[in-house]
Structures are given as C-alpha cells and as structure tokens.
One Martini backbone bead per residue (centre of mass of N, CA, C, O) as a GRO file, in nm:
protein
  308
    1UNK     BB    1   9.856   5.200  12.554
    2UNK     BB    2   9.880   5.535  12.424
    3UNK     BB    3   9.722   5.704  12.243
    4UNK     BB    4   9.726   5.907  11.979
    5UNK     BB    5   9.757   6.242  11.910
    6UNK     BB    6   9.563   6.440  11.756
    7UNK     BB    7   9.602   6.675  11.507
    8UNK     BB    8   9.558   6.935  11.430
    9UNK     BB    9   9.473   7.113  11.182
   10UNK     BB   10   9.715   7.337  11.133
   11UNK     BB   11   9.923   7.089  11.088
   12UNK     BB   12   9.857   7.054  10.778
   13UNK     BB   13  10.015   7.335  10.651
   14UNK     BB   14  10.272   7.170  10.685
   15UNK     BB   15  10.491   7.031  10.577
   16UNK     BB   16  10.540   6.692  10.609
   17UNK     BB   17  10.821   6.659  10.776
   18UNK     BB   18  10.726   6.869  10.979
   19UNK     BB   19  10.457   6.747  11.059
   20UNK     BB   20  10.626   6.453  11.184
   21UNK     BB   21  10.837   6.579  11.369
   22UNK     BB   22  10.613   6.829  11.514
   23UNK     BB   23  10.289   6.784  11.557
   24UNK     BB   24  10.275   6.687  11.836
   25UNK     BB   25  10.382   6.925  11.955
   26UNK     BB   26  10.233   7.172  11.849
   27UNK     BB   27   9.943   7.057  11.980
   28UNK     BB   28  10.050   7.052  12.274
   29UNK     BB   29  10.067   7.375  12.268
   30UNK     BB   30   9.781   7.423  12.185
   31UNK     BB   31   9.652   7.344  12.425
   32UNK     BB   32   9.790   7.417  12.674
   33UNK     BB   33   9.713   7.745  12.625
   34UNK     BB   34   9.411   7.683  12.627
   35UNK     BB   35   9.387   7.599  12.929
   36UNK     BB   36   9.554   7.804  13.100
   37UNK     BB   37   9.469   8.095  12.907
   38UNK     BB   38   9.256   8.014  12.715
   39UNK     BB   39   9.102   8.096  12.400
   40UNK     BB   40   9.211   8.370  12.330
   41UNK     BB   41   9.548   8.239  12.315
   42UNK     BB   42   9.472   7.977  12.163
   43UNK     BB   43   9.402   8.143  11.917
   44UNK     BB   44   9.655   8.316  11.867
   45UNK     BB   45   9.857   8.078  11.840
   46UNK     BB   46   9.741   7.963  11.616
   47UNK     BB   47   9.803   8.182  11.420
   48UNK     BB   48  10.112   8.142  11.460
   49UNK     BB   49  10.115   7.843  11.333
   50UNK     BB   50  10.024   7.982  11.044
   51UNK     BB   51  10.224   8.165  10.972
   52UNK     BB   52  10.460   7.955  10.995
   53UNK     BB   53  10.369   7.798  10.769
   54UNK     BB   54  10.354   7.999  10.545
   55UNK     BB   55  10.636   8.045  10.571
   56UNK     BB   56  10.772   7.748  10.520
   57UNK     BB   57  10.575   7.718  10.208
   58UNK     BB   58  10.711   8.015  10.106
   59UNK     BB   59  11.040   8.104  10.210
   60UNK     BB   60  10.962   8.359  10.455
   61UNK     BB   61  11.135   8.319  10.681
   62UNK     BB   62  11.445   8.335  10.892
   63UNK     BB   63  11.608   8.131  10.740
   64UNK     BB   64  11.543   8.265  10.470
   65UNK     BB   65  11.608   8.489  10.197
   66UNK     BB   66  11.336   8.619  10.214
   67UNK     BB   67  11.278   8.674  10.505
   68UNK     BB   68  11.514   8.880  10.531
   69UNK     BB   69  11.437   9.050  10.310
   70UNK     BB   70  11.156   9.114  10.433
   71UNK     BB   71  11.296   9.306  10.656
   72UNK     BB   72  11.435   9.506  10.484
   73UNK     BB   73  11.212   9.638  10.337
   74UNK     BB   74  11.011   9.735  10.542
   75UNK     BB   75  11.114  10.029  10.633
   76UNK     BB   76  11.022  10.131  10.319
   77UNK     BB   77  10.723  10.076  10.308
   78UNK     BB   78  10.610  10.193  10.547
   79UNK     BB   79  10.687  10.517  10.473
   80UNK     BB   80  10.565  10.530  10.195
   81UNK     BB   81  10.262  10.449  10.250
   82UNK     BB   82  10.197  10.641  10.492
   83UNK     BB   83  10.270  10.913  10.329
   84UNK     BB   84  10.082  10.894  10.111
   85UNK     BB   85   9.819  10.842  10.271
   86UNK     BB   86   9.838  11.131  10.446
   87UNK     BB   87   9.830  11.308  10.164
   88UNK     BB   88   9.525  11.189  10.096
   89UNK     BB   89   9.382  11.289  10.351
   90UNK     BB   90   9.426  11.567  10.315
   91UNK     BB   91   9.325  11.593  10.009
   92UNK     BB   92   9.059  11.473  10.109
   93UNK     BB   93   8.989  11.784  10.290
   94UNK     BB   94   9.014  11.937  10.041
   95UNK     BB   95   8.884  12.156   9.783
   96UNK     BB   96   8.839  12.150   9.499
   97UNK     BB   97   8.944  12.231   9.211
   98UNK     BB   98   8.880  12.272   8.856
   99UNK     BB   99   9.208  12.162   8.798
  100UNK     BB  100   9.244  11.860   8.948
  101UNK     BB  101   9.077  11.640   8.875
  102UNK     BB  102   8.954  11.324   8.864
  103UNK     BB  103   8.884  11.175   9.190
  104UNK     BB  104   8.952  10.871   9.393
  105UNK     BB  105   8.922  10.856   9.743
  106UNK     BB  106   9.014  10.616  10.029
  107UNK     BB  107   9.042  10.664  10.381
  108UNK     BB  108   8.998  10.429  10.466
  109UNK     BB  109   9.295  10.319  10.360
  110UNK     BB  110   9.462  10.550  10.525
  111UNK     BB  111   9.434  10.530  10.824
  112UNK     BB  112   9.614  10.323  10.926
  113UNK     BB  113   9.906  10.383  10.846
  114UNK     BB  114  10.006  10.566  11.049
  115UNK     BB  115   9.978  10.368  11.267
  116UNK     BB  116  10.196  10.167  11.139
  117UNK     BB  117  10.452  10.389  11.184
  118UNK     BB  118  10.427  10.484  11.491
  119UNK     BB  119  10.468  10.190  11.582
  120UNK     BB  120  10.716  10.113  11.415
  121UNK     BB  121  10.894  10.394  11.592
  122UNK     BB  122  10.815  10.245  11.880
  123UNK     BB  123  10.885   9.890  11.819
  124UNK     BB  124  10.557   9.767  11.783
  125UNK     BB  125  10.495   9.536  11.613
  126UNK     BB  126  10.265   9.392  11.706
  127UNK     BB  127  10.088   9.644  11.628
  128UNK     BB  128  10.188   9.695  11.338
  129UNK     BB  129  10.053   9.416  11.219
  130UNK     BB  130   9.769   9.503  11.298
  131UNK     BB  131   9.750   9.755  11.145
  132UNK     BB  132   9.811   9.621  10.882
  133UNK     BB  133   9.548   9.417  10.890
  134UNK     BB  134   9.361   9.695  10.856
  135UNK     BB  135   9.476   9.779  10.592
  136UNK     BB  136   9.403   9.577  10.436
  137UNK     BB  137   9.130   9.541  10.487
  138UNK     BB  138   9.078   9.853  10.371
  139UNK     BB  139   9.128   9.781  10.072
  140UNK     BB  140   8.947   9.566  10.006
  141UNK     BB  141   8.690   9.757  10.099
  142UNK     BB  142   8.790   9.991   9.893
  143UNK     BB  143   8.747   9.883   9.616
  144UNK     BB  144   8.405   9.854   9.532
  145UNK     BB  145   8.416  10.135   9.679
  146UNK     BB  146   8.526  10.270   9.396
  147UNK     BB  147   8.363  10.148   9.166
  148UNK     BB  148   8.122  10.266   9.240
  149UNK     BB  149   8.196  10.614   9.318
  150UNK     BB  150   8.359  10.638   9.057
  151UNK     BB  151   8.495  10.732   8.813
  152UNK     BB  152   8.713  10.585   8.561
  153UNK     BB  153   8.944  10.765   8.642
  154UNK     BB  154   8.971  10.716   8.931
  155UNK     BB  155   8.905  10.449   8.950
  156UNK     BB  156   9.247  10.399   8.786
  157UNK     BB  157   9.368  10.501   9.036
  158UNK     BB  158   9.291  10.387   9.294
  159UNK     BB  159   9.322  10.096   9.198
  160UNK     BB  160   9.622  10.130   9.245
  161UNK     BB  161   9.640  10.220   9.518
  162UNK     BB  162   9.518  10.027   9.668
  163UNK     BB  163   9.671   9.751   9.570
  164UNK     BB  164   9.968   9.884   9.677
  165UNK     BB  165   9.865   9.893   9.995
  166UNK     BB  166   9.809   9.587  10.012
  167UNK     BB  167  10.084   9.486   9.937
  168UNK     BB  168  10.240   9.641  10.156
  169UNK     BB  169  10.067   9.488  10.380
  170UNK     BB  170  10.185   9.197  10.308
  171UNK     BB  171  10.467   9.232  10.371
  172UNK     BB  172  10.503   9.311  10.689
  173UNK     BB  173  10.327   9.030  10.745
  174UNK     BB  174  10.549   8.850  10.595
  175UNK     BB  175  10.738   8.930  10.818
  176UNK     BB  176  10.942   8.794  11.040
  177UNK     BB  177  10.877   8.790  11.416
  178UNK     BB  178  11.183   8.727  11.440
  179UNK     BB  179  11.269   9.001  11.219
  180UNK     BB  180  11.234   9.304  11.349
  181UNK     BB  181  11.261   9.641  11.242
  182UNK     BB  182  11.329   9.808  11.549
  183UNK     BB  183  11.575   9.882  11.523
  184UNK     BB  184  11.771  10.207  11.563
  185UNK     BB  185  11.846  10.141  11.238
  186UNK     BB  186  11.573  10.108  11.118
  187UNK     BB  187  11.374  10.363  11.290
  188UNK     BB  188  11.568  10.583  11.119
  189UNK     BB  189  11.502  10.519  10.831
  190UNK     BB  190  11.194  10.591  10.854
  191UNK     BB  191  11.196  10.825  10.935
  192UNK     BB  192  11.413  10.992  10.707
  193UNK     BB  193  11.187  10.886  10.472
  194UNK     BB  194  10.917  11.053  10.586
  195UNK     BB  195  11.062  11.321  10.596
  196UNK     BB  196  11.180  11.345  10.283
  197UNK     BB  197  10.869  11.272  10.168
  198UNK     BB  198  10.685  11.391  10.304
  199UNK     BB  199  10.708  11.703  10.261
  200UNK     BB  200  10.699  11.765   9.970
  201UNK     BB  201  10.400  11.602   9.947
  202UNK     BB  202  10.246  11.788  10.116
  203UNK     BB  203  10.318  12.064   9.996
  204UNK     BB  204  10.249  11.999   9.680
  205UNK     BB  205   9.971  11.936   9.733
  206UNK     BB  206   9.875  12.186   9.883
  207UNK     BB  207   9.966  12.344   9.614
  208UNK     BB  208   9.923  12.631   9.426
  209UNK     BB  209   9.900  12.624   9.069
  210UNK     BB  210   9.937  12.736   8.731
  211UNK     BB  211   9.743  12.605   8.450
  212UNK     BB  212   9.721  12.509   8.159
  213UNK     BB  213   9.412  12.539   7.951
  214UNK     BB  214   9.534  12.694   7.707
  215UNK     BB  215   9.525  12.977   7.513
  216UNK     BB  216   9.620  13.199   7.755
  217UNK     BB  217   9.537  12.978   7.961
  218UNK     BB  218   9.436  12.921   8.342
  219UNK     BB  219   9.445  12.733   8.618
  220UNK     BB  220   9.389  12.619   8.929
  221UNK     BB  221   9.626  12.393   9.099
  222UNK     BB  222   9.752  12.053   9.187
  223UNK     BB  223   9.915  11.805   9.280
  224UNK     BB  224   9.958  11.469   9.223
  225UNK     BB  225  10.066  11.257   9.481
  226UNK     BB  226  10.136  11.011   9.267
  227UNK     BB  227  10.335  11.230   9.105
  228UNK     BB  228  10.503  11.297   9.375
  229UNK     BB  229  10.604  10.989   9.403
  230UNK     BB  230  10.760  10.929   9.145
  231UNK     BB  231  10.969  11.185   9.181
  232UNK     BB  232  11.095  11.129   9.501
  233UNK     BB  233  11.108  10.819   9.560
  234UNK     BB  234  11.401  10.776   9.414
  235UNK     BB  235  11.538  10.995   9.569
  236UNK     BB  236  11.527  10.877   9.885
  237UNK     BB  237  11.558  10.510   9.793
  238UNK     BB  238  11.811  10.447   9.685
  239UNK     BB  239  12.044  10.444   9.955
  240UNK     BB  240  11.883  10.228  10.088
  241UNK     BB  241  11.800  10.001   9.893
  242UNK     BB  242  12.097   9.951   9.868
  243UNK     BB  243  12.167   9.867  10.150
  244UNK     BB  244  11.984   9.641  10.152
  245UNK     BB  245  12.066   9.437   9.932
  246UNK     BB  246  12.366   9.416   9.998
  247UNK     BB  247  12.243   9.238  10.270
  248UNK     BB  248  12.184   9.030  10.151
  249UNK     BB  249  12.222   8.726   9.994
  250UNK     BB  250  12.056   8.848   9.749
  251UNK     BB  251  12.190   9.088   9.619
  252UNK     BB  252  12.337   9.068   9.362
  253UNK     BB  253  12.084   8.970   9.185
  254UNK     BB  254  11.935   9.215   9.231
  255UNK     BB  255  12.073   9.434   9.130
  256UNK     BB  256  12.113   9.325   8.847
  257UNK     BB  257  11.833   9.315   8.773
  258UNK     BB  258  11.778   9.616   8.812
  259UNK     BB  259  11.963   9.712   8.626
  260UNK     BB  260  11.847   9.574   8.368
  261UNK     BB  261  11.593   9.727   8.401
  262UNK     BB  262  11.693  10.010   8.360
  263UNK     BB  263  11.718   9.953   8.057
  264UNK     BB  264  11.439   9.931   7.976
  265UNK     BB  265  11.339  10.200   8.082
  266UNK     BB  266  11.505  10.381   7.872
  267UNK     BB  267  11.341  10.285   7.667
  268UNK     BB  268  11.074  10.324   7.447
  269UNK     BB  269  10.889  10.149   7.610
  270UNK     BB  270  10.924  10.194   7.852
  271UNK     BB  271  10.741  10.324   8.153
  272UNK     BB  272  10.873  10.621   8.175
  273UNK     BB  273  10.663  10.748   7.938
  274UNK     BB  274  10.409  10.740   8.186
  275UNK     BB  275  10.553  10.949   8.345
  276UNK     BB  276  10.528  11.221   8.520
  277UNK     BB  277  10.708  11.466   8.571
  278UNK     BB  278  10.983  11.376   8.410
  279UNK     BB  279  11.025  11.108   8.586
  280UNK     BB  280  11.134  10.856   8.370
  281UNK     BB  281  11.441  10.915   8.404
  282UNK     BB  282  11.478  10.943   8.703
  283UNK     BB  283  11.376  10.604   8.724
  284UNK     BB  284  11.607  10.503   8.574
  285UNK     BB  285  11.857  10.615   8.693
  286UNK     BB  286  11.815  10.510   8.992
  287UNK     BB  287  11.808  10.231   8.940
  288UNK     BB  288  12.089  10.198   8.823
  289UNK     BB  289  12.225  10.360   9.091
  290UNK     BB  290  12.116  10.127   9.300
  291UNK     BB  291  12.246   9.867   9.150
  292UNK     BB  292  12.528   9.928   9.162
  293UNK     BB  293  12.547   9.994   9.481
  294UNK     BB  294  12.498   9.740   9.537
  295UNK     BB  295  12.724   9.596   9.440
  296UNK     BB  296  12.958   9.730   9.582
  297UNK     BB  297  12.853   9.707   9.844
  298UNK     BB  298  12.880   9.388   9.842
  299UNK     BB  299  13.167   9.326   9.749
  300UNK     BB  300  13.282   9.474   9.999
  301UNK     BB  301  13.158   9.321  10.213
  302UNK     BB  302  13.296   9.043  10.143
  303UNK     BB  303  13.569   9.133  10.169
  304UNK     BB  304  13.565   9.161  10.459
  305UNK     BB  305  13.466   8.868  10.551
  306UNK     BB  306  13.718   8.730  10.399
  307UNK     BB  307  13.901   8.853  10.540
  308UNK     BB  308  14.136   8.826  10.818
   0.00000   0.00000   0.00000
C-alpha cells in the first residue's frame, strides 16, 4: 500500500473542498517542477499557486464576478496612477516657487509606475505584475520616510498619495492573471487615458501662473498635480469607467450605487466641498453621469443579448 502524499504547506491556503479535491494534484505539480526546472521554478509555481488560492478565498478569480471586475478596472487604473507618478517625478526635480507651499514628494514610490504603463502598453503582463509589486514595495517604504522628512502639510498630502498608489498597485496584482487586459481594445483605452490626463496634468504642473497672496498682492505658483488630477480626471475616466462597469456581471448594481453616491457628492455635507478648484460639483456631476451611462449601456447590452 502506497503512502499518501505529504500535502505541500501553500495547499492550506485553499478553501478546506477544493483541498480535499485538488491538494494531492498540485502538491504533485510543485514537486515536478522543482525537481524538472529547478528550485527558482518551484518558488515562482509556489508563488502562483498563492496567488490562487488568495484568489479563490477572496472571490477574486476570473470566474467569479469580481475577478472580472478588476480586469475592467485594471486599464484605467493604470493609466491614472503612472500619469499622476510621472507628474510628480517631474514637479520634485523642478525647484519651487515661493508660493507653491509646502509639499512631501516621494520619488522612489513614482519611479515604477511609469515602468508599469510601458509594460502594460507593450502586452507584457508578466512584466506588468512585477513592476506592480516593485510599485508597492516601494510606496509602502516611502510611508515611513514621508513621516520622517516631511512637514505635517506635505506629510498628509503625501500619505494619501503614497496609500492610493498602493491601493493601485493591489489592484493591478489581484487581477486574475488569466484575464489580463493585454487585448488591443484595452491597451488603446490606457494609451488615451495617459494621453488626454497626462498632457493637462504635465502642462499645468509646470506652468507658473500668478497668485494673490493679499491685497493688491501676487506671486509666482504651479498647479499642485493632485488638484488638477481631480479636476480632469473625471472629466478623462467618466465613458471608459461607465463601459467598463456596462460590461461586467453586477454592472447594474455598480452603476447604481455610483449614481446614489453622487446623490451624497452633491449635498452640502459631502466630500466635494473639499475639492480644489471647483471641481467638487465637477465630480458629483460626472459621477451622475457616469453611472446613468452605465445603466443605459448595460441595458442595451443585455436586450441585445437577450434578442434573438
């Protein structure tokens, strides 16, 4: 009678069914390719076969309906994190103006994302995903160095930059690497987002322009790029954002949502009141619009498919 087979360790991350039924298999495979290719083989299959299982244990695979979801998100998140990167790579090797106030930039956490546009626009996922975990990596190590040399100003701008690219960065990386946004109708939507956000955001980051700093008085300022990325960024992602949410499973529910929330954006409590450069009703209005395009677009498409 054979022994049964020692199931590897990463096979505990699986739900305890898909364990019981798969554990033997894929203990078998990390083995084989270890012995096959290589000990540097078998940690990336390790690797992969983590991947899968936070995969299946957060419902973020490409068969479940969120796992869908972010492969639609991935093309515009993309694009908006490496453009605003990019902008800021360049605003920190400019020297500042007197009235540009007081800002904590973190380079090291901008340097990847271009990396990870070009990747993404080039095809190469595999590449993609990797620049992604160097981009995290390096936001999470730019948190504490933000803390350390920046002033309270700059320290809780930066923190909200370095956690939203961060946040970005988990995205990319939880999208299932069987449904990569490779295809020529995806790496056209980053390509036309990085273009219509990055040219304003590039432009006006760098354009001195006169502010009042009192009465009868002015002085030489820029743009700070993360108020002109809520300013165009809205106005860039409103019909990519509402075709990618049409197309998915719980498109309806999605757009839904967005739409009540921009109930909330538009009251006096909520959050664009906080927005620069009026663009707090900018952003409640796009929201709206939005997400009625989801649903209208959503629609259309199921009676289409529903037609005979």
């Amino acid at each position: 009678m054979s022994t049964p087979r020692k199931q590897h360790w990463t096979i505990r991350l699986y739900p305890p069914a898909y364990r019981r039924e798969y554990g033997d298999e894929i203990t078998g495979l990390i083995s084989q390719v270890r012995a096959d290719e290589g000990q540097r083989a078998g940690i990336l299959e390790q690797t992969a076969v983590l991947g899968h299982a936070l995969r299946l244990r957060t419902g973020t695979g490409s068969a479940q309906p969120a796992g869908r979801l972010l492969a639609r998100l991935a093309p515009l998140v993309i694009p908006v994190a490496s453009v605003l990167s990019l902008t800021l790579l360049v605003v920190w090797a400019i020297p500042p103006l007197p009235w540009d106030g007081r800002r904590a930039y973190a380079p090291l956490a901008y340097a990847a994302w271009p990396v990870v546009l070009i990747c993404a626009l080039a095809g190469r996922w595999t590449a993609t995903r990797i620049a992604a975990l160097g981009a995290l990596g390096s936001a999470l190590l730019s948190l504490p160095l933000a803390s350390w040399t920046a002033t309270a100003e700059g320290q809780e701008q930066n923190r909200a930059t370095l956690i939203g690219l961060a946040l970005a960065a988990l995205l990319v990386l939880a999208t299932p690497p069987d449904l990569p946004p490779t295809a020529a109708g995806a790496r056209r939507t980053m390509a036309l987002i990085a273009l219509a956000l990055g040219v304003p955001l590039l432009v006006g980051s760098v354009t001195v322009f006169e502010a009042a700093t009192g009465p009868y008085t002015s002085a030489e300022a820029r743009a700070d790029p993360l108020r002109l990325l809520f300013f165009f960024g809205p106005l860039v992602l409103a019909f990519p954002a509402a075709m990618a949410m049409a197309r998915s499973r719980g498109g309806l529910f999605l757009a839904a949502l967005l739409t009540a929330c921009a109930v909330f954006l538009f009251s006096p409590l909520g959050v664009p009141v906080e927005f620069p450069y009026d663009s707090g009703s900018l952003v409640a209005s796009m929201a709206f619009l939005t997400g009625t395009g989801a649903m209208v677009r959503y629609t259309v498409r199921k009676n289409r498919l529903a037609s005979p």
